[in-house]
C-alpha positions in Angstrom: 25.3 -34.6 -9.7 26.9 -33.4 -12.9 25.5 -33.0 -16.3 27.4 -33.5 -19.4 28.6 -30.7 -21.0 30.4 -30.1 -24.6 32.2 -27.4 -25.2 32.3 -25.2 -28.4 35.9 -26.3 -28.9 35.1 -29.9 -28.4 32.4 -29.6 -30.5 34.4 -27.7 -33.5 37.5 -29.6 -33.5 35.6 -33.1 -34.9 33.3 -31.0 -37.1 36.5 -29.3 -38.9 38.4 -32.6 -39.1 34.8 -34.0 -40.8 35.1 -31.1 -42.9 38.8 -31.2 -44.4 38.3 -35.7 -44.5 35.2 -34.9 -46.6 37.2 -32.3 -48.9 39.8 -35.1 -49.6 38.3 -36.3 -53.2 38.7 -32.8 -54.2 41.8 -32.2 -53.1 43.5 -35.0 -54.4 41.3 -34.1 -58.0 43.2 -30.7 -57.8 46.4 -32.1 -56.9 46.7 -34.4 -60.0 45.4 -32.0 -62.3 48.3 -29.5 -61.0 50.7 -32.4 -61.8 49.6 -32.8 -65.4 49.7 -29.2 -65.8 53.4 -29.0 -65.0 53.7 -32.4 -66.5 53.5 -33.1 -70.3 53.0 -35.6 -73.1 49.9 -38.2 -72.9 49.2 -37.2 -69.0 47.7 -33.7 -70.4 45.1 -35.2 -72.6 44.0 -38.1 -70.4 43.2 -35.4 -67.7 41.7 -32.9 -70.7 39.8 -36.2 -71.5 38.5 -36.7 -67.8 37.3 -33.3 -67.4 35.5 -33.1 -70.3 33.6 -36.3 -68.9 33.1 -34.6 -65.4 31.0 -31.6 -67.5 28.9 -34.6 -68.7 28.8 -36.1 -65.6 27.6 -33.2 -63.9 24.6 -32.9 -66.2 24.1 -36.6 -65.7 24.3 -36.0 -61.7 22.0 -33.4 -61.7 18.9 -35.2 -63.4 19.7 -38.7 -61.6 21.3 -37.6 -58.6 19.2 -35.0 -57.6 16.3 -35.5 -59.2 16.0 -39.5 -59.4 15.0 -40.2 -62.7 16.7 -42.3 -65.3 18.4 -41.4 -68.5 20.2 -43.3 -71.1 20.2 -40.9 -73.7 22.1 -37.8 -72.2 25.0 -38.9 -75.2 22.2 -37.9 -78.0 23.0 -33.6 -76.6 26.8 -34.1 -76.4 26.3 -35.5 -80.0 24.4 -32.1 -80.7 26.9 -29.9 -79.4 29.9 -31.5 -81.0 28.7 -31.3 -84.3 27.0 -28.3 -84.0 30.5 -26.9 -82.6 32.5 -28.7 -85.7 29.9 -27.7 -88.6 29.6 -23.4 -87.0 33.0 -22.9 -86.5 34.6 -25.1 -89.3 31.8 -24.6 -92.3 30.3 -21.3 -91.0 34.0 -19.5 -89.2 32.2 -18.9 -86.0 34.1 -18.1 -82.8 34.2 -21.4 -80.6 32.6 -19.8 -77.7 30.0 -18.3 -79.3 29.5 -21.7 -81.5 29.6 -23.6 -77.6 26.6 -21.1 -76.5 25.3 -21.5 -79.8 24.8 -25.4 -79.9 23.8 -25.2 -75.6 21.0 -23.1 -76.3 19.7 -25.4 -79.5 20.0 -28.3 -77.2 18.4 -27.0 -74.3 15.5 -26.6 -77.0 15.2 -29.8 -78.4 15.5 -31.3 -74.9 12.8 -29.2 -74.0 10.7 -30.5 -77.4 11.5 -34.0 -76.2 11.2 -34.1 -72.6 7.6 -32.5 -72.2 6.1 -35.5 -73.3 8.7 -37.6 -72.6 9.2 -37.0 -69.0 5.4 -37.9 -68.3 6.9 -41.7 -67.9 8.2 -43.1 -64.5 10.7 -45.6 -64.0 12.1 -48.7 -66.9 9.8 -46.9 -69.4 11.9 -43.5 -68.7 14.8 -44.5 -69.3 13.8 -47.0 -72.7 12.6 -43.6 -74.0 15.6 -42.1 -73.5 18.0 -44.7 -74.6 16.1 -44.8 -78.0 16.8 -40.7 -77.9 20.6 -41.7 -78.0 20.0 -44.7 -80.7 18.0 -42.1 -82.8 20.8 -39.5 -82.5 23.6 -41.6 -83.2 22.1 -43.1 -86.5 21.4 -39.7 -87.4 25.0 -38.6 -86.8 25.8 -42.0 -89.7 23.6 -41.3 -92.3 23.4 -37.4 -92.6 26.5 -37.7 -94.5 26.3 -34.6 -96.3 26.0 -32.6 -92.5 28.3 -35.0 -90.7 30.9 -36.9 -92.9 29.7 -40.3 -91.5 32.2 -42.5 -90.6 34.8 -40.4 -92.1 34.4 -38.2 -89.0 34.4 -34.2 -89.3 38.3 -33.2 -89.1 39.9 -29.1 -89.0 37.5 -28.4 -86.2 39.6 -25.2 -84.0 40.6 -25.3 -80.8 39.1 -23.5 -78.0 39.4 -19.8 -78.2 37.9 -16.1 -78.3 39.0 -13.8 -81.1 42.5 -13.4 -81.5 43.3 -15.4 -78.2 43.6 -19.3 -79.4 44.6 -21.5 -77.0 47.1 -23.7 -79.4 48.3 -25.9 -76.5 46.7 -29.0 -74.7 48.3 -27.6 -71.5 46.3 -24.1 -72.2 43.0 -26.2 -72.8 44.0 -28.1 -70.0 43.5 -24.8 -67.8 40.5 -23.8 -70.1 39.0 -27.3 -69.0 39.1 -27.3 -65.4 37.9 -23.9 -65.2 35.0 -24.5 -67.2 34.7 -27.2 -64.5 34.5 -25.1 -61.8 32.0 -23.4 -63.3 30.0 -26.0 -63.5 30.3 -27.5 -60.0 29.6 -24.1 -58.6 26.5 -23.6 -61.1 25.3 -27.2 -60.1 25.9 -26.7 -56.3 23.9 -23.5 -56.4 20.7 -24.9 -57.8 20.9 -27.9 -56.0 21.2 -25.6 -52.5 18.0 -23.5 -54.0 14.5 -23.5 -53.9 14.5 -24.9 -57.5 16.9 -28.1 -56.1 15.1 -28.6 -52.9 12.2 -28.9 -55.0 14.2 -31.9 -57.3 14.9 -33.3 -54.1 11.1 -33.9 -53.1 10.8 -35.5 -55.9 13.5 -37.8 -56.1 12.1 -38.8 -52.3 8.5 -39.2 -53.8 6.9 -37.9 -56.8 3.6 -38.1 -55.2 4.6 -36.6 -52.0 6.1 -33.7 -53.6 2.6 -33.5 -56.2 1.2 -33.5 -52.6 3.2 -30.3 -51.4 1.9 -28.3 -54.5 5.1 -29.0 -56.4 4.8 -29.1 -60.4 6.6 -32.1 -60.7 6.4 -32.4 -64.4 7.5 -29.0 -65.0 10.6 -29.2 -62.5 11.6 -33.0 -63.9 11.7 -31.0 -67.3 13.5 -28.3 -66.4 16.0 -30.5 -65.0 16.7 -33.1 -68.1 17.0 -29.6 -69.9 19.4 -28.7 -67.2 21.4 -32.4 -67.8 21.4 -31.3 -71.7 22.9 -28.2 -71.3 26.2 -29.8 -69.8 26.0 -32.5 -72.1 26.1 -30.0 -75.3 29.0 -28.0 -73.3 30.8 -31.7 -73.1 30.2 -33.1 -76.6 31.2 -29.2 -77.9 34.4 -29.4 -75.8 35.3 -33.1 -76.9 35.6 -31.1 -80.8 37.2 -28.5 -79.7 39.6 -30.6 -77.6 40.5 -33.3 -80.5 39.8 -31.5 -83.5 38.0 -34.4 -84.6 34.8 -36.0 -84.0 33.3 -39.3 -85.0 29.6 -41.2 -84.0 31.7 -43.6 -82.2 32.7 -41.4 -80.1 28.9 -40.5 -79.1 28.4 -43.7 -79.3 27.6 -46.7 -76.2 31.2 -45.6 -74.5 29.4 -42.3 -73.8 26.4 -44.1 -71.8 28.6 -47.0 -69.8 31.5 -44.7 -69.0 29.5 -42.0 -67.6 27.3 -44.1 -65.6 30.9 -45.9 -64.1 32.1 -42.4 -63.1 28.7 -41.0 -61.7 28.6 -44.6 -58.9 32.0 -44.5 -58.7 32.3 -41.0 -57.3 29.5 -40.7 -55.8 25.9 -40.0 -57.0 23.7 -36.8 -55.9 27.2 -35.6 -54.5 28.7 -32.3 -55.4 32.4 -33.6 -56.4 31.3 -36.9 -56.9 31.4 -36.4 -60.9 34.2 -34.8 -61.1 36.2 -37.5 -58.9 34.2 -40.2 -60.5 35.7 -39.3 -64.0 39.3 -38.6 -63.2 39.7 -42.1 -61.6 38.0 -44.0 -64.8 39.7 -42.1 -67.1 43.0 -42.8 -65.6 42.0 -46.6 -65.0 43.4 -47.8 -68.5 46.6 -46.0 -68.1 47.1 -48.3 -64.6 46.0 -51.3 -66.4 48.2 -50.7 -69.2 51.4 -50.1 -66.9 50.4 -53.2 -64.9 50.1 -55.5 -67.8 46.4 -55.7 -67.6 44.6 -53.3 -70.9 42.9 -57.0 -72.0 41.0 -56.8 -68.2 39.9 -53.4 -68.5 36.0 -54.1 -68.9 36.5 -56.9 -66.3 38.0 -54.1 -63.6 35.1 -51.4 -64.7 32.6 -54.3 -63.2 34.5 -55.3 -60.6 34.9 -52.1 -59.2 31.5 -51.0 -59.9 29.7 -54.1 -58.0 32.0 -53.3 -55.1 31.5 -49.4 -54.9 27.0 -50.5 -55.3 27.7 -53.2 -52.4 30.1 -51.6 -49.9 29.9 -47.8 -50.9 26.7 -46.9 -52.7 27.4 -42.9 -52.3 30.6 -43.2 -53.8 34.2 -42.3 -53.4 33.1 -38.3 -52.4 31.1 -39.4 -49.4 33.9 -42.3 -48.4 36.2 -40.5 -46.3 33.6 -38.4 -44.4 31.6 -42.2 -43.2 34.9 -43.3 -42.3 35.5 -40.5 -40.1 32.3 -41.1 -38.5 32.8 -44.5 -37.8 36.2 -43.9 -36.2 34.5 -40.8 -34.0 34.3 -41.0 -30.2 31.5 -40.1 -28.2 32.5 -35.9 -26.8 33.8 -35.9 -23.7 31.5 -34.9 -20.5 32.8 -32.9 -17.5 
């Protein structure tokens, strides 16, 4: 009588394909941002666009994703870190780095003014508090004219830079960009792999469960949105920085819908997921454009995200790795 038996090559050989399938999102993310670096014209800044949108996205990801709450009004930090970045360095002749830091650490604040007692709500009530957040930010961004020029928009805002070392082209900021990127997938995959992110995961599986295993969950829920806010001032800072030139349209709905189209669409609670999520909808228009179709954008956006809820829920991060799985074979017994 004979007993199955896997061997450690058997066993290593799926695991390693699972591994490179599952890296595929990424690797096709780096291979079209090397293209638009060796590329130039309107390719550079679509790309500068989308990662700018997966810094936001990663904030996003890491209070909804990994924590499981709701919030509408992540756009109301981005809004305090681009025109914190325009009014230090432009009014003030701060360094851009130091006015980025500057604005993260004031935002971290106020979301840590408004999320103590904020946070204290659960589910539709959550996320009406912090969609009037964004509402409140926005109109604040119109009528401080004096601060903010309005509608006229703040213009002369530098680009990206440290002392004498200005990085005067897109393709420079371009490499700026997806470093800064990096950073914060690697920042947002450490905490999520820590004691701090098992902790968000409990509570995304159930608040009173994790209450239950001696886990502050108002406290951790905090210290996550201030987390979210921290990317999203890095974002809104890097937007002005970017363009030279911010507006409150520009902090406006676009920066609640889009997000929340490239968070499903790569893949929610997932590492790359953002990142993915926001170079595909940020290249979506240019497709539509070259196919004739820029009057169906909004009708594609919906489309696509009612298919990806439906048929792939996780996103396009975790696609490759579930179809792997479902095209695996049982390991062979000897």
């Amino acid at each position: 009588m004979t007993s199955p038996v896997t061997t450690s090559t058997d066993a290593a050989a799926p695991q390693a394909r699972l591994t490179l399938v599952s890296a595929l999102p990424a690797l096709a993310a780096a291979a079209l941002i090397a293209y638009a670096l060796i590329s130039s014209g309107y390719l550079v800044t679509v790309v500068g666009f989308a990662m700018i949108y997966a810094v936001f996205c990663l904030g996003l990801n890491f209070f909804m994703g990994y924590t499981g709450q709701a919030s509408f009004g992540q756009n109301a930090f981005a809004c305090l870190g681009g025109y914190g970045s325009a009014i230090l360095t432009s009014d003030y002749g701060w360094e851009p780095l130091a006015a980025l830091l500057a604005t993260m650490t004031f935002s971290g604040v106020v979301a840590a003014i408004i999320g103590y007692p904020t946070l204290r709500l659960r589910g539709h009530t959550l996320a009406m508090a912090t969609f009037a957040l964004g509402l409140i930010t926005y109109e604040l961004s119109i009528e401080l004219n004096g601060l903010t020029q309005g509608y006229m928009g703040f213009s002369g805002i530098p680009p990206l830079g440290l002392g004498k070392l200005k990085l005067a082209t897109e393709k420079q900021q371009l490499v700026a960009l997806v470093g800064i990127v990096l950073l914060g997938v690697w920042i947002s995959s450490r905490l999520r792999h820590s004691r701090f992110g098992r902790a968000l995961s409990a509570i995304a599986g159930s608040e009173k469960a994790a209450a239950a295993l001696g886990i502050d969950v108002a406290r951790y829920k905090l210290a996550a949105f201030v987390v979210a806010s921290l990317y999203a001032s890095a974002a809104g800072s890097l937007f002005a920085h970017f363009v030279g030139f911010i507006s409150p349209e520009v902090f406006g709905a676009a920066m609640v819908v889009l997000p929340f189209t490239m968070l499903y669409l790569g893949g929610i609670g997932t590492t790359w997921g953002p990142v993915v999520g926001a170079i595909i909808v940020s290249l979506l228009p240019e497709v539509l454009r070259g196919l004739g179709l820029k009057e169906m954008q909004d009708i594609v956006y919906s489309v696509l995200l009612i298919a990806m809820l439906i048929y792939a829920p996780r996103g396009l991060a975790v696609l490759p790795a579930l179809l792997q799985r479902a095209r695996a074979t049982p390991a062979k017994t000897v």
